[in-house]
Backbone as a printed PyTorch tensor [residue, N CA C, xyz], in Angstrom:
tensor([[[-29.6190, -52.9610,  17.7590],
         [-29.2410, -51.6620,  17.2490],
         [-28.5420, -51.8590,  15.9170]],

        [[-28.7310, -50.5900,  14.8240],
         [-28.2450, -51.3330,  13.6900],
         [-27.4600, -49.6760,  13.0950]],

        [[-26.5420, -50.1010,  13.1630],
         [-25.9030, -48.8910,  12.3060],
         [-25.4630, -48.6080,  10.6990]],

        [[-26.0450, -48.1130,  10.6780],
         [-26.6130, -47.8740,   8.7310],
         [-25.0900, -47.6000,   8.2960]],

        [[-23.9340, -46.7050,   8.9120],
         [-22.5060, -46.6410,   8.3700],
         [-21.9020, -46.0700,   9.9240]],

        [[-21.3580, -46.9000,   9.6990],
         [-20.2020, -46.7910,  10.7250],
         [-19.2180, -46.2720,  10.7440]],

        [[-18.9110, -45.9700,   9.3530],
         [-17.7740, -45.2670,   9.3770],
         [-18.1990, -43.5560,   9.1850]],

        [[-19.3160, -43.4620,   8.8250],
         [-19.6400, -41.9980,   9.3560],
         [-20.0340, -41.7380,  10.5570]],

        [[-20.5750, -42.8090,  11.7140],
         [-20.7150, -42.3880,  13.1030],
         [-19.2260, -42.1860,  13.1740]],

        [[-18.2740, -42.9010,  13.1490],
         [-17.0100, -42.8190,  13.7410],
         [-16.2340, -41.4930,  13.4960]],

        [[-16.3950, -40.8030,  11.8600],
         [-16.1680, -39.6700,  11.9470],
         [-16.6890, -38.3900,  12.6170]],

        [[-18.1020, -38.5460,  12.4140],
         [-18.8000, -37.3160,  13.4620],
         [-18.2810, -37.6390,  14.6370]],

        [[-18.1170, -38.8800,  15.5310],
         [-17.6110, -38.6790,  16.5990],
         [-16.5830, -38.0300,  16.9570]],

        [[-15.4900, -38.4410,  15.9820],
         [-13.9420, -37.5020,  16.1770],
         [-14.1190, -36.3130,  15.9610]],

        [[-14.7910, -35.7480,  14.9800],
         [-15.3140, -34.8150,  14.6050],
         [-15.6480, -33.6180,  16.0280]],

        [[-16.6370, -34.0090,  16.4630],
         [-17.8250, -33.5390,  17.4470],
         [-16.4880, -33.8970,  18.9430]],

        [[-16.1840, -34.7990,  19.4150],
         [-15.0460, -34.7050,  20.3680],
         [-13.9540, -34.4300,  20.4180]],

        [[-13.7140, -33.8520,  19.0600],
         [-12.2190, -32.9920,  18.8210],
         [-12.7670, -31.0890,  19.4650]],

        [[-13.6870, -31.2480,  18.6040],
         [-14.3890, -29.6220,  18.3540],
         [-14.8550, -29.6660,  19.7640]],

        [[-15.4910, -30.7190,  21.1050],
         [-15.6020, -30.0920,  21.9640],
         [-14.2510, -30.2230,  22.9200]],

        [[-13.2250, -30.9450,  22.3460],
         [-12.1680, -30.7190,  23.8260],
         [-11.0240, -29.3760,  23.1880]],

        [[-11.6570, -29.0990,  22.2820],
         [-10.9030, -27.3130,  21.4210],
         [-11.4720, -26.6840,  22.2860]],

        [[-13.0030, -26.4850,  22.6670],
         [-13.7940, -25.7430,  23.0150],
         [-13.6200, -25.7490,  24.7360]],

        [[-13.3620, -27.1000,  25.2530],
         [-12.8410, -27.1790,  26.9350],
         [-11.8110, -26.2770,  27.0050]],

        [[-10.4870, -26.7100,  26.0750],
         [ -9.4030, -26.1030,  26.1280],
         [ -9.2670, -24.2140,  26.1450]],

        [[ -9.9760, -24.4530,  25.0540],
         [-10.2520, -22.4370,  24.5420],
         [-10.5030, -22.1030,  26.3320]],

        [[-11.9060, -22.7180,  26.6520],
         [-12.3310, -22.2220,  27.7950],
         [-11.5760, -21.9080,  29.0520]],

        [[-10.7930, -22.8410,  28.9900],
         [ -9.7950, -23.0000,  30.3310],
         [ -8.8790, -22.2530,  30.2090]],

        [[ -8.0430, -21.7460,  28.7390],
         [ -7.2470, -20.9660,  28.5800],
         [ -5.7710, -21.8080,  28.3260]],

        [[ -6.1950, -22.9840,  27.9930],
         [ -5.2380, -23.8900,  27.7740],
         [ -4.8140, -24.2260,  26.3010]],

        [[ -3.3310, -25.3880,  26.3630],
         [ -3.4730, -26.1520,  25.1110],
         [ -3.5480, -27.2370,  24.7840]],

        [[ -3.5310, -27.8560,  24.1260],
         [ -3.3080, -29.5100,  24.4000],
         [ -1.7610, -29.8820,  24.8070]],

        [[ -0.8170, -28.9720,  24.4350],
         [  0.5610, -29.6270,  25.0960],
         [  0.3880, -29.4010,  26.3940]],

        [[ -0.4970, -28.3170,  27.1760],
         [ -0.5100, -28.2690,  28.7240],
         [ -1.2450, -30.3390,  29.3420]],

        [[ -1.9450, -30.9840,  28.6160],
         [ -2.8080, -31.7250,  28.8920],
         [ -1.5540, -33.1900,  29.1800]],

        [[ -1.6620, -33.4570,  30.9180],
         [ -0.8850, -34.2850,  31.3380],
         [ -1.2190, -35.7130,  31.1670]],

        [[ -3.1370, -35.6930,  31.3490],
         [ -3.8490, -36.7200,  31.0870],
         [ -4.8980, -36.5900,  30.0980]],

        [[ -5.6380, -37.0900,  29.3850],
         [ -6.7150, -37.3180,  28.3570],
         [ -7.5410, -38.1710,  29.0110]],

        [[ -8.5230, -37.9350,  29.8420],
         [ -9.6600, -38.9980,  30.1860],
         [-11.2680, -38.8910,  29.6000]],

        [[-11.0140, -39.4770,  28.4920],
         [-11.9980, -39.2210,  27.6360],
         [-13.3570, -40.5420,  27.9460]],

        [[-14.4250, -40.5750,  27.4850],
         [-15.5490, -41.3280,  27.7350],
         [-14.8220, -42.7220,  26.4150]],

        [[-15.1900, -43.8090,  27.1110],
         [-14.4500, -45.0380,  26.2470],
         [-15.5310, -45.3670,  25.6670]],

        [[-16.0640, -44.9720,  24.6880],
         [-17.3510, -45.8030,  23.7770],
         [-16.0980, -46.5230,  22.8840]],

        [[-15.5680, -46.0040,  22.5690],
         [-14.3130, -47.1040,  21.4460],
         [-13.1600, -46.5850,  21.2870]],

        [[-12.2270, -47.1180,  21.1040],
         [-11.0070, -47.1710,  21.3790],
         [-10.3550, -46.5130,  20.4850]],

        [[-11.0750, -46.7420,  18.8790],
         [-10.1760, -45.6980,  18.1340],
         [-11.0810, -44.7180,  17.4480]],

        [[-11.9280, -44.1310,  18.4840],
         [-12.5850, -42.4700,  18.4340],
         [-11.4350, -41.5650,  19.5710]],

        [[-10.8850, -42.2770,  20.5460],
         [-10.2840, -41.6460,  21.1540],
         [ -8.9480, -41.7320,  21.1580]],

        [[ -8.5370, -42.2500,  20.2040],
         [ -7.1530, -42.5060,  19.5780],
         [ -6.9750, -41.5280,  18.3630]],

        [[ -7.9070, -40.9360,  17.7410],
         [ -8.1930, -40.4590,  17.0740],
         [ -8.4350, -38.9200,  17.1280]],

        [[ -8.4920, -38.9410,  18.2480],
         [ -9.3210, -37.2380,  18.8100],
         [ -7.2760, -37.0100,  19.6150]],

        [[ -7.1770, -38.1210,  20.1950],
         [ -5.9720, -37.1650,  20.7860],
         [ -4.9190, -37.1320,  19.7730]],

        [[ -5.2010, -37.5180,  18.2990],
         [ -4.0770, -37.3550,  17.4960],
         [ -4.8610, -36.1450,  16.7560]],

        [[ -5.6340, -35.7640,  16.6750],
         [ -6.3500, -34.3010,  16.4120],
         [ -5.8330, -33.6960,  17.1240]],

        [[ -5.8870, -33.1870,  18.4380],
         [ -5.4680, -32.6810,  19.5230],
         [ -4.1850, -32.4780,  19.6940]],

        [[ -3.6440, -33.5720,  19.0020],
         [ -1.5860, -33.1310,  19.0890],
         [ -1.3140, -33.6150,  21.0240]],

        [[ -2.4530, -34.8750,  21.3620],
         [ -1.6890, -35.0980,  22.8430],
         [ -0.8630, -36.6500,  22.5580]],

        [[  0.1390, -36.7990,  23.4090],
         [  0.5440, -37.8180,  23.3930],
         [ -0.0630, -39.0300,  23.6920]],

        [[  0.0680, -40.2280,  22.9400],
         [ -0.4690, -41.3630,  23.2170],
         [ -0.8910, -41.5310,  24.6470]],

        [[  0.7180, -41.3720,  25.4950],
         [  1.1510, -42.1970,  26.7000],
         [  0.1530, -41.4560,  27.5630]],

        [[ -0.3180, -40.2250,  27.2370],
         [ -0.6540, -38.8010,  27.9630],
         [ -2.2970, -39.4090,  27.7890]],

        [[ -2.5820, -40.5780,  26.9760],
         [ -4.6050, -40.7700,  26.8960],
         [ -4.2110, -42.1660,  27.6730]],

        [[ -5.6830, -41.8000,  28.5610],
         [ -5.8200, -42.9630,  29.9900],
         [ -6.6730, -44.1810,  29.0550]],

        [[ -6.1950, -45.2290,  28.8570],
         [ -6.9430, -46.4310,  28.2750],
         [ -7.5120, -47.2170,  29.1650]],

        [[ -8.6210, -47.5750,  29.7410],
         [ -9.0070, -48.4280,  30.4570],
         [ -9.9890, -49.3980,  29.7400]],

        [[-10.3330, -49.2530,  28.4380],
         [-11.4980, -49.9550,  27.7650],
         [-11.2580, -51.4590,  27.8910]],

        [[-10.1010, -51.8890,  27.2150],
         [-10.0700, -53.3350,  27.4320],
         [ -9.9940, -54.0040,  28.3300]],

        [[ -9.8790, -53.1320,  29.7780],
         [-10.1970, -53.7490,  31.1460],
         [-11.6240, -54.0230,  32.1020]],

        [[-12.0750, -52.7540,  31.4620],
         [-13.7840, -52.2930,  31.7860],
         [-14.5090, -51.9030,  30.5020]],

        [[-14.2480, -51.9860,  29.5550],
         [-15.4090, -51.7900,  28.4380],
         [-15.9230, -50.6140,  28.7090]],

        [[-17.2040, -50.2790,  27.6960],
         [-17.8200, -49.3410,  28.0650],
         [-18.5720, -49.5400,  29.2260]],

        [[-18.3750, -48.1790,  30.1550],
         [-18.7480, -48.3890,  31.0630],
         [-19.3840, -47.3500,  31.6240]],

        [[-20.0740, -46.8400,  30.9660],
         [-21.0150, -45.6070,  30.3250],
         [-20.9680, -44.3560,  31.5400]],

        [[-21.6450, -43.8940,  32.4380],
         [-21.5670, -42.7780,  33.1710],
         [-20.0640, -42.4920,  34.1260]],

        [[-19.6980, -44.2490,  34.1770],
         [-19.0400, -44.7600,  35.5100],
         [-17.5810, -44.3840,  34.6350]],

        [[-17.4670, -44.7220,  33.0080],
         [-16.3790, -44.2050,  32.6400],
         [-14.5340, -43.2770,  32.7090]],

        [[-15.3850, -42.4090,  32.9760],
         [-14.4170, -41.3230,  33.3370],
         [-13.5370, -41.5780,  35.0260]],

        [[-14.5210, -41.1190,  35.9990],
         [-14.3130, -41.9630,  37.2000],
         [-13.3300, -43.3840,  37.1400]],

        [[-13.6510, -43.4960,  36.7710],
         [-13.2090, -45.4030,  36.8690],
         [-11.6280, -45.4990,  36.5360]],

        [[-11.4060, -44.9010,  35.3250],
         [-10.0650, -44.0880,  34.5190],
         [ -9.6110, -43.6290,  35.3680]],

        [[ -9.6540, -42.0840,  36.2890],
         [ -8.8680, -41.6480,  37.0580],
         [ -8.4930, -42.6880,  38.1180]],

        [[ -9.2730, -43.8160,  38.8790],
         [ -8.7230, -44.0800,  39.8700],
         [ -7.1520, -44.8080,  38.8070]],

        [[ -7.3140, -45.9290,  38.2750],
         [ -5.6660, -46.4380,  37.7510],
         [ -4.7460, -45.7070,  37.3220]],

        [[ -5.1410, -44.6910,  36.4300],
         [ -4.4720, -43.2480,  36.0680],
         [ -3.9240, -42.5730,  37.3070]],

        [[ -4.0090, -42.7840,  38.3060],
         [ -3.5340, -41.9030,  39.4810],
         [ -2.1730, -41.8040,  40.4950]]])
């Protein structure tokens, strides 16, 4: 796989996962200071370091599991809540 710029995937990503956890939030009727946890999909570590400093959530408040399990594609999220718990 060859990525032509990387540093523009990395922005559309923050980009595109900021604008959809606005759009979770709007939906739910929430804000991001309501948000106790952040369990976001771990493709990389600082798209989602990145989105919860968009978001205004606290560091401590985003579940990191990447450097324990990597990407770990569908199983992701799941996998996060159990140590997060």
């Amino acid at each position: 796989m060859t990525i032509v710029d990387g540093r523009e995937v990395f922005a559309k990503a923050v980009e595109m996962m900021t604008a959809c956890s606005q759009d979770a939030l709007a939906a739910a009727g929430m804000r991001s200071r309501d948000i106790d946890r952040f369990v976001p999909h771990k493709a990389n570590a600082r798209i989602f370091d990145a989105v919860g400093r968009n978001l205004g959530i606290a560091d401590h408040a985003i579940v990191k599991t990447i450097a324990e399990y990597g990407n770990s594609s569908a199983a992701t999220i799941p996998l996060s809540l159990s140590p997060a718990h």
